[in-house]
N, C-alpha and C positions, 0 to 999 in steps of 0.2 A: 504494500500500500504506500509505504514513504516512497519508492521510486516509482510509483504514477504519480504523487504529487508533486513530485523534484521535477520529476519532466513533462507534467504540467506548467508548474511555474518556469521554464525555460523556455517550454514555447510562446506561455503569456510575454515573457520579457523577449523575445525575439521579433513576437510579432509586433510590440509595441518601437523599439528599437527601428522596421522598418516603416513604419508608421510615420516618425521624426522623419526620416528620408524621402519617402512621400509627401510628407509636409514641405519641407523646403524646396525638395523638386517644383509642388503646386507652387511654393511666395516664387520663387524665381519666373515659374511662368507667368505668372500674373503680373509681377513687374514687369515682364520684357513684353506685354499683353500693353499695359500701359505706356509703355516706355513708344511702343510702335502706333498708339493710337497719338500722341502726344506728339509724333511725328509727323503723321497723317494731317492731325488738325494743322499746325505749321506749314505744311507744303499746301493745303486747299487756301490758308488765308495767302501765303504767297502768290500765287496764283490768284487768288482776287483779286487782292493789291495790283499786278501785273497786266491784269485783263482793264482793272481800273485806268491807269496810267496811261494805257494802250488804247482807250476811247477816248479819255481826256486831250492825248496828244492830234488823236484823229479828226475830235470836233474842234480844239482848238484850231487843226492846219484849214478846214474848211473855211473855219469864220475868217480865218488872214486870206483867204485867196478869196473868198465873196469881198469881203472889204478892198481888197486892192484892185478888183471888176469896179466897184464902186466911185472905188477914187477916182477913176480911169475917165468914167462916164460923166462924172463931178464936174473933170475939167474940162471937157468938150464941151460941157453943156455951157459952162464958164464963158467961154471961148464965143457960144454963138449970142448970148444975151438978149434970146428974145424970149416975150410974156410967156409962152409956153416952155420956152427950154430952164427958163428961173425958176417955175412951176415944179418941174419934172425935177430940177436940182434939189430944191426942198427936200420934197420927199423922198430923193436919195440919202439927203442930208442925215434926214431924219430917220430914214431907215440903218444909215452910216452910224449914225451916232450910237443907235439900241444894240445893233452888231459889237460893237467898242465896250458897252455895257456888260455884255452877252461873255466877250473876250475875257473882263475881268471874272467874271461869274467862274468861269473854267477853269481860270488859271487859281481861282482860289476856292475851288470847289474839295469837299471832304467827301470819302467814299461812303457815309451815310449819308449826304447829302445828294449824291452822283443820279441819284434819279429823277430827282426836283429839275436840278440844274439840268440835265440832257434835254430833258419836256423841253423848258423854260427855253433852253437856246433852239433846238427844234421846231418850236413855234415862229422863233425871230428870222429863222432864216426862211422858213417858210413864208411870212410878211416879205423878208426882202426879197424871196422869189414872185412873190407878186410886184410889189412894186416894179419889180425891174422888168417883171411881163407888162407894167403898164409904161412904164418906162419905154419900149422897144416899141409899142404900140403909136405911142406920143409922139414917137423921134418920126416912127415913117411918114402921121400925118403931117409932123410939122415940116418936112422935108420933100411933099407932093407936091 
């Protein structure tokens, strides 16, 4: 009877002995479980950041090349100074100017902000796409 209880108690202490090593095996994966989500999250927000930057630089180049179409048409219209071409200057002007606005909005724009502002300049360039369709319209009749 003492030696089924002796090697009972041997297997208890063996099996509890693999038990710790199981345990630690389990913390180890679970850190290295963390440690790779930890990573994961890191590379997705870079990758935001990245795609962020990457549309800020895009609408920013848009809004410089519509504005310097703008300037362009500014000064011709400058150039011929009648009722209708100062008309049509205007509201290049003015469409020039909310573009300028638009510019700053970008260039200081924060990526929770980043979808406010896209709408927002979106919108502007859209108006200066009309304008500039009335603009073209204006120039042929004042030019018939």
């Amino acid at each position: 009877m003492k030696k089924i209880l002796l090697y009972s108690s041997l297997f208890v202490l063996a099996a509890c002995g693999g038990s710790d090593e199981n345990k630690d095996e389990a913390d180890v994966k679970i850190k290295e479980g963390i440690e790779s989500v930890d990573k994961g999250v890191e590379m997705k927000a870079d990758s935001a950041k990245a795609q962020f930057e990457s549309e800020r630089k895009k609408l920013g180049d848009r809004l410089e090349t519509r504005k310097k179409e703008l300037d362009e048409k500014i000064e011709e219209l400058k150039k011929d100074g009648s009722k209708k071409s100062t008309e049509a200057r205007k509201k290049l002007e003015a469409a020039r100017e909310d573009l300028n606005k638009k510019a700053e909005e970008v260039k200081n724009s924060t990526e929770e902000a980043w979808k406010n502002t896209k709408a927002s300049v979106e919108t502007s360039l859209d108006k200066a796409d009309k304008e500039w369709d009335e603009f073209k319209t204006d120039f042929k009749k004042l030019f018939q």
